[in-house]
PDB file of N, CA, C and O in Angstrom:
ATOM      1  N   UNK A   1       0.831  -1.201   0.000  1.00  0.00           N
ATOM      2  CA  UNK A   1       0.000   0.000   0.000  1.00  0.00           C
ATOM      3  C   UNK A   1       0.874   1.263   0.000  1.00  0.00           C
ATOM      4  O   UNK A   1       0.573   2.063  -0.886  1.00  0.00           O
ATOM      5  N   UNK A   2       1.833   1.596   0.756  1.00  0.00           N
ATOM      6  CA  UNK A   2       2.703   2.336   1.001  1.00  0.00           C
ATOM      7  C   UNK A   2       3.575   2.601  -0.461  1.00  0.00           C
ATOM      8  O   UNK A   2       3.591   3.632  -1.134  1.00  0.00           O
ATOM      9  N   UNK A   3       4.195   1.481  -0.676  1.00  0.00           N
ATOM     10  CA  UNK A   3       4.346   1.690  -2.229  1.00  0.00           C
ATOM     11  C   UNK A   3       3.573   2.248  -3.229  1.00  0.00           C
ATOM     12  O   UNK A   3       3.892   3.232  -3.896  1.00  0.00           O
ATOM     13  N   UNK A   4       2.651   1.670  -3.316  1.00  0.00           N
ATOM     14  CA  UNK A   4       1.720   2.570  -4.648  1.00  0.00           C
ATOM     15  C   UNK A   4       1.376   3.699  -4.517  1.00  0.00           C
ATOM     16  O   UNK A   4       1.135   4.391  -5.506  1.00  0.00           O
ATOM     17  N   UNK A   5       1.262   4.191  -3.202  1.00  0.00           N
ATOM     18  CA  UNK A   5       0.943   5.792  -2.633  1.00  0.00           C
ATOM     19  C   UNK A   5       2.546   6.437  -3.424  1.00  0.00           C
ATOM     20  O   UNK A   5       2.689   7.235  -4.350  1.00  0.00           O
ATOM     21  N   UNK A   6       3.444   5.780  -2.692  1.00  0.00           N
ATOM     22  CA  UNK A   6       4.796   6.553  -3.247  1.00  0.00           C
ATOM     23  C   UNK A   6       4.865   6.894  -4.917  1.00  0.00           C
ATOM     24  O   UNK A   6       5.257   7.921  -5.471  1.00  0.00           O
ATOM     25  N   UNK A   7       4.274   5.491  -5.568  1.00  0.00           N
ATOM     26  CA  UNK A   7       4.415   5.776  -7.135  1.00  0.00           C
ATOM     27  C   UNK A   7       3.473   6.729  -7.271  1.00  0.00           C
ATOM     28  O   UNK A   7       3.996   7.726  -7.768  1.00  0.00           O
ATOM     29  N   UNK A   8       2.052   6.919  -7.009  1.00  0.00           N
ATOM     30  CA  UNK A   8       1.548   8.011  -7.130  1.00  0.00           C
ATOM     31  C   UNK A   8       1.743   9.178  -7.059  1.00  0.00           C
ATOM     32  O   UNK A   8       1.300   9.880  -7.968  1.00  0.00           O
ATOM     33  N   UNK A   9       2.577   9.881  -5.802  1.00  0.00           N
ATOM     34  CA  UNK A   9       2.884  10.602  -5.812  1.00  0.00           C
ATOM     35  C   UNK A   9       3.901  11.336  -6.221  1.00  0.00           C
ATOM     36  O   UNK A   9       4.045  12.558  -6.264  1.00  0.00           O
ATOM     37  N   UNK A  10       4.914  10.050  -6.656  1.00  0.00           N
ATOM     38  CA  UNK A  10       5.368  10.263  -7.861  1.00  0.00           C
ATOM     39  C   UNK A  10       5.535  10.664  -9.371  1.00  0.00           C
ATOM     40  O   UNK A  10       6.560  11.069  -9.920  1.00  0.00           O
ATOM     41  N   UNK A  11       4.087  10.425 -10.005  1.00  0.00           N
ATOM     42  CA  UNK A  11       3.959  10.598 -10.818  1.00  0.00           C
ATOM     43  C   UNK A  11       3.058  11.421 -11.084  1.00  0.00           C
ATOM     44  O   UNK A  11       2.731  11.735 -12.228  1.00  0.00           O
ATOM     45  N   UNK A  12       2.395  12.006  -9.690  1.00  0.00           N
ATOM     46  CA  UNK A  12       1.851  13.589  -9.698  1.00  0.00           C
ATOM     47  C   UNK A  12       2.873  14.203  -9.661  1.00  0.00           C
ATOM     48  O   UNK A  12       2.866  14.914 -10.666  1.00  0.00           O
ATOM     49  N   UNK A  13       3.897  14.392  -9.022  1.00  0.00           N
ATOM     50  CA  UNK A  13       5.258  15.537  -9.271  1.00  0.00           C
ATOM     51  C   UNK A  13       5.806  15.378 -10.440  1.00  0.00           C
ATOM     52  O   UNK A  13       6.416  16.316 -10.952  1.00  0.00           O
ATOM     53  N   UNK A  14       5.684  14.120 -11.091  1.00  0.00           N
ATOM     54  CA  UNK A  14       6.662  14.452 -12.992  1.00  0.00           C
ATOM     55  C   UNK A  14       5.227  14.951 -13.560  1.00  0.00           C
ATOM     56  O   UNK A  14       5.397  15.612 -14.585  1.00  0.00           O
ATOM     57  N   UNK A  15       4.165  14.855 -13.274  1.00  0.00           N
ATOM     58  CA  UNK A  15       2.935  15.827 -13.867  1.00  0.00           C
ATOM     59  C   UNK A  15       3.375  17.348 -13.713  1.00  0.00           C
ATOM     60  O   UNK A  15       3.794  18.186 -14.512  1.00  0.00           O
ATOM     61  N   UNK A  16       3.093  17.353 -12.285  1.00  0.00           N
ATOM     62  CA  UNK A  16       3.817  19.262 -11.870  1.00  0.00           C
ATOM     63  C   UNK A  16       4.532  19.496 -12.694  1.00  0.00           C
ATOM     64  O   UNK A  16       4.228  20.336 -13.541  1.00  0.00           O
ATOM     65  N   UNK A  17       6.464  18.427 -12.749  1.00  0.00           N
ATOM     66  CA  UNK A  17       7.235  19.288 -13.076  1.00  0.00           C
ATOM     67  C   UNK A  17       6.765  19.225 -15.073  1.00  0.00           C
ATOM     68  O   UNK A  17       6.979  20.331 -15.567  1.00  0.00           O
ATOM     69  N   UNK A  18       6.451  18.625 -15.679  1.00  0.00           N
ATOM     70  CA  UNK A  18       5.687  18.726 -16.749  1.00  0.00           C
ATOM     71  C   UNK A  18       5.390  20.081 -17.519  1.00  0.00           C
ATOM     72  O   UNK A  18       5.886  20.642 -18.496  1.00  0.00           O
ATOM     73  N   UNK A  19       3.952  20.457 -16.292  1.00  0.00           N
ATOM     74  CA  UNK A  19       3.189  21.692 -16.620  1.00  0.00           C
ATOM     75  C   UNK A  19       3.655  22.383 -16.547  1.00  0.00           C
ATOM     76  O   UNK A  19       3.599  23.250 -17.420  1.00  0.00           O
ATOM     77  N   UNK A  20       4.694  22.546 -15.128  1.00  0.00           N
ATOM     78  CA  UNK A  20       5.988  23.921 -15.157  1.00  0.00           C
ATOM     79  C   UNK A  20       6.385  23.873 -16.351  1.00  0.00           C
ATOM     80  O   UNK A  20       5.924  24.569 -17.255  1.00  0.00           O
ATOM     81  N   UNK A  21       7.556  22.790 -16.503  1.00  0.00           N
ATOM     82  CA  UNK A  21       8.069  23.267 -17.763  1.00  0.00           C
ATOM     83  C   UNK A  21       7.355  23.615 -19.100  1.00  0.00           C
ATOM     84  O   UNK A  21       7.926  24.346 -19.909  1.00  0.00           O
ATOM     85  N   UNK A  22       6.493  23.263 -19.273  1.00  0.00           N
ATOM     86  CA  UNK A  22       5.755  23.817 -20.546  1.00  0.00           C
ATOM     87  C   UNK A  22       5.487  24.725 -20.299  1.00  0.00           C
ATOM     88  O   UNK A  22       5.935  25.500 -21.144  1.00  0.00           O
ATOM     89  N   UNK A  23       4.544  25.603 -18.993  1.00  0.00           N
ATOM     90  CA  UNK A  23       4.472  26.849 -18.438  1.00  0.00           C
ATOM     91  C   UNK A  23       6.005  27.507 -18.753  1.00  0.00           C
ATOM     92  O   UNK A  23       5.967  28.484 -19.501  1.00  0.00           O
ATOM     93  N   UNK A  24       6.992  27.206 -18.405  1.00  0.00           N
ATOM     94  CA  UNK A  24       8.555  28.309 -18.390  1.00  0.00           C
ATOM     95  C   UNK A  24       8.631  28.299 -20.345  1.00  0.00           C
ATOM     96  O   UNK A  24       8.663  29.360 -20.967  1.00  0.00           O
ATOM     97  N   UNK A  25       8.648  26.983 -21.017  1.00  0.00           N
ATOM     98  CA  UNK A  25       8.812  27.123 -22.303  1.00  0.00           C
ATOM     99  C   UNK A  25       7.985  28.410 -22.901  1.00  0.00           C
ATOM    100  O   UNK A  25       8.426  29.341 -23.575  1.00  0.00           O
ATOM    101  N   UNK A  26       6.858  28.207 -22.515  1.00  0.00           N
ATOM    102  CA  UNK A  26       5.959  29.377 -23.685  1.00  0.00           C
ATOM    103  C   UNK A  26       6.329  30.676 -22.765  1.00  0.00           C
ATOM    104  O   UNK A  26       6.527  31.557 -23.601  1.00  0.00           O
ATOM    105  N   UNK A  27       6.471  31.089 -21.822  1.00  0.00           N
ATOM    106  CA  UNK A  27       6.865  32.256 -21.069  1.00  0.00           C
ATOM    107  C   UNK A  27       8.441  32.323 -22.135  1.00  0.00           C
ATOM    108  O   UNK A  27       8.944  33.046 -22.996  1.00  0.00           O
ATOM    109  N   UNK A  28       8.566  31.785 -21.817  1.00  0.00           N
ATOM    110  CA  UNK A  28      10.214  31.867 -22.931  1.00  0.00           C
ATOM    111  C   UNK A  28      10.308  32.484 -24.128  1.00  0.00           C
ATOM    112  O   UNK A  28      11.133  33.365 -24.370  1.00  0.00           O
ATOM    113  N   UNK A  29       8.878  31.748 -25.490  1.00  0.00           N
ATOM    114  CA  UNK A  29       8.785  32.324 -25.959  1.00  0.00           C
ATOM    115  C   UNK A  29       8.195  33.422 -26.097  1.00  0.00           C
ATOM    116  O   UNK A  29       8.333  33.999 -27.176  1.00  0.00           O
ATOM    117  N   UNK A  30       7.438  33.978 -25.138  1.00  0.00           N
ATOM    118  CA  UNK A  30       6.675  35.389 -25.577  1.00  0.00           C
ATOM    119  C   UNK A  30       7.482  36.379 -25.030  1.00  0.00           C
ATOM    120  O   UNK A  30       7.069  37.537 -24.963  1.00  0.00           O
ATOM    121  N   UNK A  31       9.073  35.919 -24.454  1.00  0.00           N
ATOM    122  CA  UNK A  31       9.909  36.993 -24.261  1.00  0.00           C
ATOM    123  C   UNK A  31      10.833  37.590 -24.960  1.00  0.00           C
ATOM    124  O   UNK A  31      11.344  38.704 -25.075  1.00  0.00           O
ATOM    125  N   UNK A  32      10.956  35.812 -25.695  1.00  0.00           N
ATOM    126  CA  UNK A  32      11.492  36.224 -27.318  1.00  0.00           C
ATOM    127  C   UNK A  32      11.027  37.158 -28.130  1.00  0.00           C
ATOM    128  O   UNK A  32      11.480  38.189 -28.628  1.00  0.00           O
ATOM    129  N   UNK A  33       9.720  36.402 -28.165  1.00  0.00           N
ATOM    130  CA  UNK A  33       8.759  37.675 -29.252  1.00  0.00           C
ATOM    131  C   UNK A  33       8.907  39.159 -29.098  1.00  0.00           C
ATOM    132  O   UNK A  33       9.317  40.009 -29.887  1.00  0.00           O
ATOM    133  N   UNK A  34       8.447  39.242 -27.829  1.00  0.00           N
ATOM    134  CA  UNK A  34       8.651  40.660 -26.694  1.00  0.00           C
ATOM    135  C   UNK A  34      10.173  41.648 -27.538  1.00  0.00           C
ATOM    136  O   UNK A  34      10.394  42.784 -27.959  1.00  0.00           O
ATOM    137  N   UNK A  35      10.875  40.363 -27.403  1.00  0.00           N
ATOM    138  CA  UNK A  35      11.975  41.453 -27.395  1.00  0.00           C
ATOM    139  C   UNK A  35      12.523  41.710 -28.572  1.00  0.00           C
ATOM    140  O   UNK A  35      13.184  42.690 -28.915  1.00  0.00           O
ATOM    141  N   UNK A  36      12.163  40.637 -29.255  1.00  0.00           N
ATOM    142  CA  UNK A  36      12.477  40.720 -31.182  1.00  0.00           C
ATOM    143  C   UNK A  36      11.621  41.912 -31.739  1.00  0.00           C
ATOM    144  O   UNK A  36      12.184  42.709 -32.490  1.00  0.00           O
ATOM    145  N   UNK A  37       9.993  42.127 -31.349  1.00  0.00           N
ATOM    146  CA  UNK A  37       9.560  43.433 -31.693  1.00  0.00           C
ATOM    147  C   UNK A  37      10.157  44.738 -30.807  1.00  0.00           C
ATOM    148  O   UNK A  37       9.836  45.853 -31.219  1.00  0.00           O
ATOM    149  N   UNK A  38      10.897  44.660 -29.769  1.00  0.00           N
ATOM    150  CA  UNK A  38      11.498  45.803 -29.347  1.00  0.00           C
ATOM    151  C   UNK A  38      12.311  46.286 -29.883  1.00  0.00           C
ATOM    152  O   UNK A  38      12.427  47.509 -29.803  1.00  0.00           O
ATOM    153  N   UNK A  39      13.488  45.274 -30.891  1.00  0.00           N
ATOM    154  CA  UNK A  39      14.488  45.641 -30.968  1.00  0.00           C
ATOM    155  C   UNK A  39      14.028  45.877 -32.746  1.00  0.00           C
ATOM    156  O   UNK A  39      14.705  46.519 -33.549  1.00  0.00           O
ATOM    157  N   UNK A  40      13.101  45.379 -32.961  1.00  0.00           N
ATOM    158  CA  UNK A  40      12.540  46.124 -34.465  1.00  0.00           C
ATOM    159  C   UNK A  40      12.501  47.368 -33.978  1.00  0.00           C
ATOM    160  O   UNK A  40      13.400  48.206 -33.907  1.00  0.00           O
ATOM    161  N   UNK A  41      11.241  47.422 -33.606  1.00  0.00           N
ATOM    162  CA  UNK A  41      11.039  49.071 -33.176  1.00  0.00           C
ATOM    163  C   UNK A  41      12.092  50.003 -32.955  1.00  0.00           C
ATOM    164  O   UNK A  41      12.246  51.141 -33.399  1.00  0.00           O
ATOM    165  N   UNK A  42      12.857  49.249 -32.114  1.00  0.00           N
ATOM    166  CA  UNK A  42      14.177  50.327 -31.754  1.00  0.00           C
ATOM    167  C   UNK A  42      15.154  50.543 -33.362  1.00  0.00           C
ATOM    168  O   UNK A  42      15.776  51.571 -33.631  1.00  0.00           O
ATOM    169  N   UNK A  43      15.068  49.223 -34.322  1.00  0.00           N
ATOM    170  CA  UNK A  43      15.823  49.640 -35.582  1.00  0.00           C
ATOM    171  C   UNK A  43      14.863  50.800 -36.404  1.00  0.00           C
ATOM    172  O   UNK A  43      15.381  51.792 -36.917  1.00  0.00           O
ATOM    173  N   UNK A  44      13.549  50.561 -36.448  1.00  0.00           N
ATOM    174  CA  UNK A  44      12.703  51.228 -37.140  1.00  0.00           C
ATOM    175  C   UNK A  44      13.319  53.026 -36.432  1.00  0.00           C
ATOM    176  O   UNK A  44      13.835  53.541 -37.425  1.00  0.00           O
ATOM    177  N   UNK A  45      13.410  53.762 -35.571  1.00  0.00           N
ATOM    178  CA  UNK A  45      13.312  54.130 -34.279  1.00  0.00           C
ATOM    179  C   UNK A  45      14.573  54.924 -35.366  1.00  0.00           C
ATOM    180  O   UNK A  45      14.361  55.828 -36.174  1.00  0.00           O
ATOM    181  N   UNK A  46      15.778  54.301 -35.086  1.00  0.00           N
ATOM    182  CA  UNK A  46      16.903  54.474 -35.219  1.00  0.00           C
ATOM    183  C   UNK A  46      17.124  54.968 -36.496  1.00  0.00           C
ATOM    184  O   UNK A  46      17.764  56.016 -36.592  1.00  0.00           O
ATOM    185  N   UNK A  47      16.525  54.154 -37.965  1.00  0.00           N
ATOM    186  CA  UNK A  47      16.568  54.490 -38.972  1.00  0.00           C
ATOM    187  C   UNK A  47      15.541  55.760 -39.459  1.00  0.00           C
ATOM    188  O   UNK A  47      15.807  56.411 -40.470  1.00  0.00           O
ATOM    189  N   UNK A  48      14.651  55.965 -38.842  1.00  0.00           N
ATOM    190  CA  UNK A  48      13.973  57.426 -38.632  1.00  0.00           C
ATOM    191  C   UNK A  48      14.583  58.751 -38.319  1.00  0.00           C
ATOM    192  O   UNK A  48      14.153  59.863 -38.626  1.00  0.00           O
ATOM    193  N   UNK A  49      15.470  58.493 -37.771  1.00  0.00           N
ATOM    194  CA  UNK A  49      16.215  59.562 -36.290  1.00  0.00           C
ATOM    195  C   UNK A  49      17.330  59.758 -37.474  1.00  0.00           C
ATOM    196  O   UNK A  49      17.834  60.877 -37.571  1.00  0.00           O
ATOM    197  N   UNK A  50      17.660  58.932 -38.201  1.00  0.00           N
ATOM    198  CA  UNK A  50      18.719  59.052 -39.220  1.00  0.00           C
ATOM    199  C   UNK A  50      18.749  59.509 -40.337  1.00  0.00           C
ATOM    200  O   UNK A  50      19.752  60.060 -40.791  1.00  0.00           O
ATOM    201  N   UNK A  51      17.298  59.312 -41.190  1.00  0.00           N
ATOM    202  CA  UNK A  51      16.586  60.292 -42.239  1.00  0.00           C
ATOM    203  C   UNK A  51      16.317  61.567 -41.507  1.00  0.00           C
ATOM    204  O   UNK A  51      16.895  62.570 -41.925  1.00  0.00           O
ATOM    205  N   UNK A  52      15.778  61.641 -40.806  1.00  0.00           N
ATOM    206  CA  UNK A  52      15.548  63.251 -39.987  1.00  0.00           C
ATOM    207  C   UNK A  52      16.719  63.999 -39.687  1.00  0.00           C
ATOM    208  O   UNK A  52      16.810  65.224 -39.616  1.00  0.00           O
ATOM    209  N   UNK A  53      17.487  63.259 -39.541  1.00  0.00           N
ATOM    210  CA  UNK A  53      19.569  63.998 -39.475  1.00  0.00           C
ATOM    211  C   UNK A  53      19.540  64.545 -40.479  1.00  0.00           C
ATOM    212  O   UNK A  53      19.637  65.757 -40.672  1.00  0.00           O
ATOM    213  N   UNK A  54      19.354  63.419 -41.489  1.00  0.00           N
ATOM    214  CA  UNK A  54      19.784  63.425 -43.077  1.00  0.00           C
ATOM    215  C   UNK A  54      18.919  64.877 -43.981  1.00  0.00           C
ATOM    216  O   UNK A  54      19.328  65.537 -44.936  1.00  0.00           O
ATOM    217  N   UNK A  55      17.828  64.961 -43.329  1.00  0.00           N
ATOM    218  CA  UNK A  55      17.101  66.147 -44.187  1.00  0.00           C
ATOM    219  C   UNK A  55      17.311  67.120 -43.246  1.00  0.00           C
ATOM    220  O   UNK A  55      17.250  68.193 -43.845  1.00  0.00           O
ATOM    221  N   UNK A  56      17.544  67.316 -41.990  1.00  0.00           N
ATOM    222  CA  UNK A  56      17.778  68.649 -41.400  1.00  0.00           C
ATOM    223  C   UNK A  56      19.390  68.842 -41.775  1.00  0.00           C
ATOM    224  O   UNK A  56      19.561  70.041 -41.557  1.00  0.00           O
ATOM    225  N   UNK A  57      19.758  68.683 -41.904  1.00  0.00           N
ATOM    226  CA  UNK A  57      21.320  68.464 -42.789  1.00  0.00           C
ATOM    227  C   UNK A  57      21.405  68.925 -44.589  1.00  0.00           C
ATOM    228  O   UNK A  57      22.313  69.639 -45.017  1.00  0.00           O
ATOM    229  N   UNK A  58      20.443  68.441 -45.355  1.00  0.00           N
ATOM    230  CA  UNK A  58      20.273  68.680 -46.391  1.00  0.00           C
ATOM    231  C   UNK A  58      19.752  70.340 -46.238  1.00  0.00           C
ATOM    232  O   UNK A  58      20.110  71.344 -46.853  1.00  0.00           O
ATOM    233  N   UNK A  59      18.937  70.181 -45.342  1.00  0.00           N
ATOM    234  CA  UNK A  59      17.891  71.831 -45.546  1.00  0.00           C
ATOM    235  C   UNK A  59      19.117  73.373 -45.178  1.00  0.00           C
ATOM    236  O   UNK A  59      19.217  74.476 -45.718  1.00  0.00           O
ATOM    237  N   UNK A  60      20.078  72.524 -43.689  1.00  0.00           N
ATOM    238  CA  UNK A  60      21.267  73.482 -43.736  1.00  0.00           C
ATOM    239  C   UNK A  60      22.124  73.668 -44.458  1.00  0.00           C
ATOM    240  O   UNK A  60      22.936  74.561 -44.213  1.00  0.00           O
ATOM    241  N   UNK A  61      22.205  73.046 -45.356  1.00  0.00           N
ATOM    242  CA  UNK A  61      22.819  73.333 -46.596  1.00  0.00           C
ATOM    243  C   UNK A  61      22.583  74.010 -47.491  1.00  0.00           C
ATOM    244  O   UNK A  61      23.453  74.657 -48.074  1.00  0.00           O
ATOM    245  N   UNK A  62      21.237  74.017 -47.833  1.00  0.00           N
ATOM    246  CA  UNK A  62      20.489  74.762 -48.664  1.00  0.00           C
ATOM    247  C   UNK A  62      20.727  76.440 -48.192  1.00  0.00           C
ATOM    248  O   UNK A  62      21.236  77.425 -48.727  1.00  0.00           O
ATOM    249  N   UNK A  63      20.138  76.185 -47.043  1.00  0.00           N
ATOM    250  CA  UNK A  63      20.023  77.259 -46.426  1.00  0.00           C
ATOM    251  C   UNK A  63      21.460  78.127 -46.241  1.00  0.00           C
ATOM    252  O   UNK A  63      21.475  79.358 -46.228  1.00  0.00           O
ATOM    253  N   UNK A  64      22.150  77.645 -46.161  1.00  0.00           N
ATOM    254  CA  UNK A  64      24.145  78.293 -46.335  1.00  0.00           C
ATOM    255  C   UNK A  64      23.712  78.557 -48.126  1.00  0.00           C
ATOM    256  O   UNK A  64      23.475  79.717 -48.461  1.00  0.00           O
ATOM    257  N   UNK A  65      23.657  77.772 -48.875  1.00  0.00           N
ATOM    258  CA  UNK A  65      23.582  78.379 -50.321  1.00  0.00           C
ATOM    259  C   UNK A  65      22.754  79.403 -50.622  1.00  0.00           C
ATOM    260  O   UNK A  65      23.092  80.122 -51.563  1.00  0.00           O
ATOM    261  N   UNK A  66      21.446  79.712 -49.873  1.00  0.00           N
ATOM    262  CA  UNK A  66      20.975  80.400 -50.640  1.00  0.00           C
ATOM    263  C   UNK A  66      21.424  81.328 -50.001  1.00  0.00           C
ATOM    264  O   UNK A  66      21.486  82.288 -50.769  1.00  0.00           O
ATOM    265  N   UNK A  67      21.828  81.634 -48.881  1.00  0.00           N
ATOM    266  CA  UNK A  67      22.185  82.965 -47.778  1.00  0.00           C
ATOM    267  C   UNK A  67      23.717  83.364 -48.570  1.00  0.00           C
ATOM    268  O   UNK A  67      24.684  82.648 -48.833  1.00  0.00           O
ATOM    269  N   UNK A  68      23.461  84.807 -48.806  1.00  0.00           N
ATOM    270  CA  UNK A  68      25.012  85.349 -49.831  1.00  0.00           C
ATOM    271  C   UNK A  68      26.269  85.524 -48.686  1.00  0.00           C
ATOM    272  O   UNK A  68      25.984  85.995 -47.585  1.00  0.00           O
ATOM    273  N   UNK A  69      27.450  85.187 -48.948  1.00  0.00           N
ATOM    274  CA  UNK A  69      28.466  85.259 -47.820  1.00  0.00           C
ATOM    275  C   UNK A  69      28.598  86.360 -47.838  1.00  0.00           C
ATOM    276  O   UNK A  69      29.046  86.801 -46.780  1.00  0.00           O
ATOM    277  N   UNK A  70      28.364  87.245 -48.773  1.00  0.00           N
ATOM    278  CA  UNK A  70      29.048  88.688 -48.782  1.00  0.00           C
ATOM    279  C   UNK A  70      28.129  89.919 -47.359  1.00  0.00           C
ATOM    280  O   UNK A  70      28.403  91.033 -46.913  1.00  0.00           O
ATOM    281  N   UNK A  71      26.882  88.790 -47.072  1.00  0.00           N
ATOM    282  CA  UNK A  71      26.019  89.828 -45.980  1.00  0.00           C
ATOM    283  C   UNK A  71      26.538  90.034 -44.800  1.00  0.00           C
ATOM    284  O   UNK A  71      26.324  91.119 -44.260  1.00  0.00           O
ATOM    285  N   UNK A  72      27.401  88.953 -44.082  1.00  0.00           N
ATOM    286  CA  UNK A  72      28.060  88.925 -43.238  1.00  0.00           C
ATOM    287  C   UNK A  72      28.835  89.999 -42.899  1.00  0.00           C
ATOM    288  O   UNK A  72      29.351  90.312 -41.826  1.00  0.00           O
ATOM    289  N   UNK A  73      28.838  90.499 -43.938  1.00  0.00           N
ATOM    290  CA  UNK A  73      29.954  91.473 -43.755  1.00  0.00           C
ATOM    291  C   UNK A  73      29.991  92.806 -44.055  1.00  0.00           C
ATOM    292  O   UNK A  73      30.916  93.614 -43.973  1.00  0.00           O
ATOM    293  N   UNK A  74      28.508  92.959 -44.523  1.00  0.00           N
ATOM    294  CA  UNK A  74      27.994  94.566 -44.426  1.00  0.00           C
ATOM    295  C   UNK A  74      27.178  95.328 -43.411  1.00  0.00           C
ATOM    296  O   UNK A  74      26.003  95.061 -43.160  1.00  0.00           O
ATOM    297  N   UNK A  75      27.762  96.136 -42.935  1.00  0.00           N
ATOM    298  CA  UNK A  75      27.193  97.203 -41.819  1.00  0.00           C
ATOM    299  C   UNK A  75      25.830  97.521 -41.789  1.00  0.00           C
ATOM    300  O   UNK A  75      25.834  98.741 -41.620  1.00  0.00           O
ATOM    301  N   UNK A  76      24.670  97.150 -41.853  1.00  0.00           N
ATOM    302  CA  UNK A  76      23.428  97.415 -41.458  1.00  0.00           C
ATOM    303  C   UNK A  76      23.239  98.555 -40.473  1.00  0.00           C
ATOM    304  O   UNK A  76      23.900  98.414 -39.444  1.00  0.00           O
ATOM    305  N   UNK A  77      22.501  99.638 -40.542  1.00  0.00           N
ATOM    306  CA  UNK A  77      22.391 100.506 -39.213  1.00  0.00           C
ATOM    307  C   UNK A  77      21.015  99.326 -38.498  1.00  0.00           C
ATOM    308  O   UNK A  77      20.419  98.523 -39.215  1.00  0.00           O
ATOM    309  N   UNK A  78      20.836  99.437 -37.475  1.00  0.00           N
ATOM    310  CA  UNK A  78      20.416  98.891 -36.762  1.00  0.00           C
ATOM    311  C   UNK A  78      18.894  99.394 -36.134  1.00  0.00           C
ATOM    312  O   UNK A  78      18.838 100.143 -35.159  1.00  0.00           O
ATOM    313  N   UNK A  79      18.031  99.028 -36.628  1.00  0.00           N
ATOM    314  CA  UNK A  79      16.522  99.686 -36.533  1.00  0.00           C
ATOM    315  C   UNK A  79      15.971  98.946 -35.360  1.00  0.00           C
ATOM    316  O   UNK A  79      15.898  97.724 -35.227  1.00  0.00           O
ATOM    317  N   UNK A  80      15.463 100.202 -34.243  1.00  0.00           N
ATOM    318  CA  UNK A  80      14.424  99.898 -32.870  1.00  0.00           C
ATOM    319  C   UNK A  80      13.693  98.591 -33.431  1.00  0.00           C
ATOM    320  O   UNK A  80      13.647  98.092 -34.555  1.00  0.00           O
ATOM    321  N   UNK A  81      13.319  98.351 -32.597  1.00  0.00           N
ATOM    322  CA  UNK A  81      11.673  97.197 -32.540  1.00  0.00           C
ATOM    323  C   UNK A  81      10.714  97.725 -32.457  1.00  0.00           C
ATOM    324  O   UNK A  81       9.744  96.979 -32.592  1.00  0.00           O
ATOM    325  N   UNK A  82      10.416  99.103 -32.224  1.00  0.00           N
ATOM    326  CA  UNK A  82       9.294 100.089 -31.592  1.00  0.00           C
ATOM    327  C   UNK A  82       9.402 101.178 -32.858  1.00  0.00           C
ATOM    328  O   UNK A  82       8.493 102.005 -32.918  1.00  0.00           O
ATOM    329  N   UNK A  83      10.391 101.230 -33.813  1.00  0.00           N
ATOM    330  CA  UNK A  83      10.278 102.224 -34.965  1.00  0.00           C
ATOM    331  C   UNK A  83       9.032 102.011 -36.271  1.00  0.00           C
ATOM    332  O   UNK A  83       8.689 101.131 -37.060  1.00  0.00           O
ATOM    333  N   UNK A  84       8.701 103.204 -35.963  1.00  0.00           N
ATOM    334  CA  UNK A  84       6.869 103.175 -36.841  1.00  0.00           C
ATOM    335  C   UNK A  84       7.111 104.251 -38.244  1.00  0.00           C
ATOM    336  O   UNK A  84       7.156 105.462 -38.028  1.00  0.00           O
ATOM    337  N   UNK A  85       7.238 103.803 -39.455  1.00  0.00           N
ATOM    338  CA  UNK A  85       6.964 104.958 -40.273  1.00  0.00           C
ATOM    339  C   UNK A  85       6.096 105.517 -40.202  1.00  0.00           C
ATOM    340  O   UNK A  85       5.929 106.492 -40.934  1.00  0.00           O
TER     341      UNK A  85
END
């Protein structure tokens, strides 16, 4: 009697450890998943941030071409903020 109680309860704990492990496997994978779309996002993220360099970069350029170097260097008199014709 004592015996068969033992196999029983035996073979309720390789049940437990069973369900755990299938429980830890799929937790496993949805951390994978988890983190494979993070680290998309973060490339998506990254390659955004890098076109947006790329055209605020293009536009300062523009902006040096169309601006004449020669203004830099002429004397403007200097008009109030409050001057009304």
């Amino acid at each position: 009697l004592l015996r068969k109680r033992n196999q029983e309860e035996l073979e309720k704990s390789k049940m437990l450890e069973k369900v755990e492990l299938e429980d830890l496997v799929a937790f496993k994978e949805k951390l994978e998943a988890l983190r494979a779309d993070r680290k998309r996002r973060h490339e998506e993220m990254k390659a955004s941030a890098t076109l947006l360099m790329l055209s605020e970069e293009t536009e300062n350029k523009k902006m040096k071409i169309e601006a004449d170097p020669r203004e830099k260097y002429e004397l403007r008199p200097r008009i109030p903020r409050n001057y009304v014709e």
